[in-house]
N, C-alpha and C positions, 0 to 999 in steps of 0.2 A: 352259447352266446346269443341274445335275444337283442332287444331295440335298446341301443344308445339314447337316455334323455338326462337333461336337468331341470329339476325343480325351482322356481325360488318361489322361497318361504319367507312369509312376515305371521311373525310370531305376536300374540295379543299384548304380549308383555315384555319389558326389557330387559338387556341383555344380563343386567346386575342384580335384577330382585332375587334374592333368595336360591340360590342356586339353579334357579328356573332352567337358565340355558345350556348350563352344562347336562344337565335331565334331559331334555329335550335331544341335544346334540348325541348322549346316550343312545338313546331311544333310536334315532335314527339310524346311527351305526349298528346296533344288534338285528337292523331287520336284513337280512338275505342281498336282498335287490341292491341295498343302498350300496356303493363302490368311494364313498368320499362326502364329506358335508366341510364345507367349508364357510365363517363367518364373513358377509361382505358387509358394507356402507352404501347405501345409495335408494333402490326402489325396492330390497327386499332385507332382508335378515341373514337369511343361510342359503348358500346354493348348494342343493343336492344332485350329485350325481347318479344315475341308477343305469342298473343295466337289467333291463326287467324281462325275462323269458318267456312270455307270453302275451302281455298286455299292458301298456304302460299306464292306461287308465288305470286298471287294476290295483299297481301300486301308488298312482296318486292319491286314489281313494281311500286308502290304508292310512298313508299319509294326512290325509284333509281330515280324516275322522278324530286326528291326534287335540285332544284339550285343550294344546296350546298352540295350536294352530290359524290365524287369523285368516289368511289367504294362502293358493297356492297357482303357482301359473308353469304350466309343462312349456321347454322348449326340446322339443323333438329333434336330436341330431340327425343331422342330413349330410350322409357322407355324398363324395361330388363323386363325379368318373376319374378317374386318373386320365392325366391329361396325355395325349399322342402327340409327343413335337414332329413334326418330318421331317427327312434328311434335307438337310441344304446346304450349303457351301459353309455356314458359320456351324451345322453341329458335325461334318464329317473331318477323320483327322488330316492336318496338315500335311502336307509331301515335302519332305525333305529332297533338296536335288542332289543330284549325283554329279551332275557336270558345272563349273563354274562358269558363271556370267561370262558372256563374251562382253 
């Protein structure tokens, strides 16, 4: 397991020319690293997911060298700490009573 990122990719060309994107989408998926490309709407084309064993530059560059590739922009996953709650009266369990209410 190496570094969690996602790419997004905006492609020079559109989604419907010519078989383009499905090529592309191809391309992606045969490389190693790639774990998922998925098609969005918005500020890029395709989000790739990679999980890259060494150096995620590495695979970007691979990536950014692709023909039809117009941009790419790494978002670096950043796993958090697992969070520590303390015991306190709301997470320890309830006490059933044994004697009833006077």
């Amino acid at each position: 397991m190496g570094t969690k990122a996602y790419f997004m990719v905006n492609m020079d060309k559109k989604f419907n020319e010519d078989g383009y994107y499905s090529d592309a989408v191809r391309e992606l998926e045969a490389m190693s690293e790639v774990e998922s490309v998925e098609p969005v709407s918005g500020v890029c084309d395709l989000l790739v997911k990679v999980d890259a064993p060494i150096r995620v530059i590495l695979v970007a560059n691979k990536i950014q060298a692709k023909k039809w590739v117009k941009s790419l922009h790494v978002l670096k996953v950043e796993y958090a700490e697992p969070a520590v709650v303390p015991k306190t009266a709301a997470t320890e369990p309830l006490k059933t009573r044994t004697t009833p209410p006077k």
